[in-house]
C-alpha positions as CSV (number, residue, x, y, z in Angstrom):
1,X,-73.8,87.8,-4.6
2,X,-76.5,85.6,-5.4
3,X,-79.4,86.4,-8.1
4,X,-83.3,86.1,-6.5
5,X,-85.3,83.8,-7.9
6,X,-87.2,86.2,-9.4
7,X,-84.6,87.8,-11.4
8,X,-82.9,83.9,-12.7
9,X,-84.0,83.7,-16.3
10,X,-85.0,80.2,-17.2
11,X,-82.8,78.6,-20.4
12,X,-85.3,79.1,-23.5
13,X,-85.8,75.2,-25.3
14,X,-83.8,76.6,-28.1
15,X,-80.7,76.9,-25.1
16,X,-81.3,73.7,-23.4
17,X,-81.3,72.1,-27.0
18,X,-77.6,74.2,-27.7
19,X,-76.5,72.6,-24.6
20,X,-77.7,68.8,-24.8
21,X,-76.3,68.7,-28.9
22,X,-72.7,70.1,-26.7
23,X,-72.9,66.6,-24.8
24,X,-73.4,64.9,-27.2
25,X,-70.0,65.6,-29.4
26,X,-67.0,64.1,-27.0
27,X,-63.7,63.9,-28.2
28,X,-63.3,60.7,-26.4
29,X,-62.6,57.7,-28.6
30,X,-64.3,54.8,-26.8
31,X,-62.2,51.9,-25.4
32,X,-61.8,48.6,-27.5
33,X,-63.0,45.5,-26.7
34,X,-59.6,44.3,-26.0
35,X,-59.1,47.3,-23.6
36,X,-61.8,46.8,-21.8
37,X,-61.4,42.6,-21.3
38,X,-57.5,44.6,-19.9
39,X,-59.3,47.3,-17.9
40,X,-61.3,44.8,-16.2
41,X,-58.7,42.3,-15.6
42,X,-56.3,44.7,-14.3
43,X,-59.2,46.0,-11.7
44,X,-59.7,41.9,-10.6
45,X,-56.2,42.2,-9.5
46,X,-55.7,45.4,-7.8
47,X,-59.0,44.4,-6.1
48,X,-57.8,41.2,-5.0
49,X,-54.3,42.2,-4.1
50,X,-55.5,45.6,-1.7
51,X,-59.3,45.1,-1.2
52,X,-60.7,48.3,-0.3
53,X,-61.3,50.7,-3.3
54,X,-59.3,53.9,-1.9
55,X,-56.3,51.7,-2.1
56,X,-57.5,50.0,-6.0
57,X,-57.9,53.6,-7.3
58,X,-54.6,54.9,-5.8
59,X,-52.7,51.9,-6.9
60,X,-53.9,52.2,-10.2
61,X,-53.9,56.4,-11.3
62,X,-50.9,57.2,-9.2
63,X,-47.7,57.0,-11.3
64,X,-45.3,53.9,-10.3
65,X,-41.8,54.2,-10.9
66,X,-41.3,50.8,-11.4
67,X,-43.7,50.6,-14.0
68,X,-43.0,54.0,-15.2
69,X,-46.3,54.7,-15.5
70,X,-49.5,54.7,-14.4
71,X,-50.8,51.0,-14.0
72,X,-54.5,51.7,-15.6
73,X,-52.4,53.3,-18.3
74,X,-49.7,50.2,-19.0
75,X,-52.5,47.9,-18.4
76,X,-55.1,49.3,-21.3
77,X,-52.2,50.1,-24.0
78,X,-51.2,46.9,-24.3
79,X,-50.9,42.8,-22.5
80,X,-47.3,43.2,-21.8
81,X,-48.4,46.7,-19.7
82,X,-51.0,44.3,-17.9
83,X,-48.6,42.1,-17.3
84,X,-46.3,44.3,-15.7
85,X,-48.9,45.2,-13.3
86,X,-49.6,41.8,-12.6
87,X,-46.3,40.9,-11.7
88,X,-46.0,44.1,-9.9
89,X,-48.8,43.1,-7.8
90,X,-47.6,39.1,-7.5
91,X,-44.0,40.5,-6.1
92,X,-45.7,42.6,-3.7
């Protein structure tokens, strides 16, 4: 059951200010420049090879078992994961 309008209590500044410092703590350590010069060139090729971006984001965040591994994943750890997934992609 849904709250009126009337009854919805607006979020006081000192709430809204709780919940923008939350955002601004992530536990995500940003990608390197080398990871993201991978990340992009792994994306060129998945682009080029399928074409459509349905296909691109399958491709590349659906485990291959040839690769054992996700593609994105090989690809951004290291050159020799990219280049798996390039000749992945070449054979194919």
């Amino acid at each position: 059951m849904n709250p009126k309008a009337s009854e919805v209590q607006a979020a006081t500044p000192e709430q809204f200010r709780q919940t923008r410092s939350f955002r601004r703590h992530r536990d995500i350590t940003p990608l390197t420049p080398e990871q993201l010069r991978r990340q992009s060139d792994v994306l060129t090729y998945a682009w080029r090879h399928f074409g459509e971006a349905a296909s691109v984001i399958a491709f590349l965040n659906t485990p291959n078992d040839q690769l054992e591994g996700r593609p994105l994943h090989l690809a951004l750890e290291s050159a020799e994961g990219l280049m798996r997934v390039e000749r992945l992609l070449q054979k194919s």
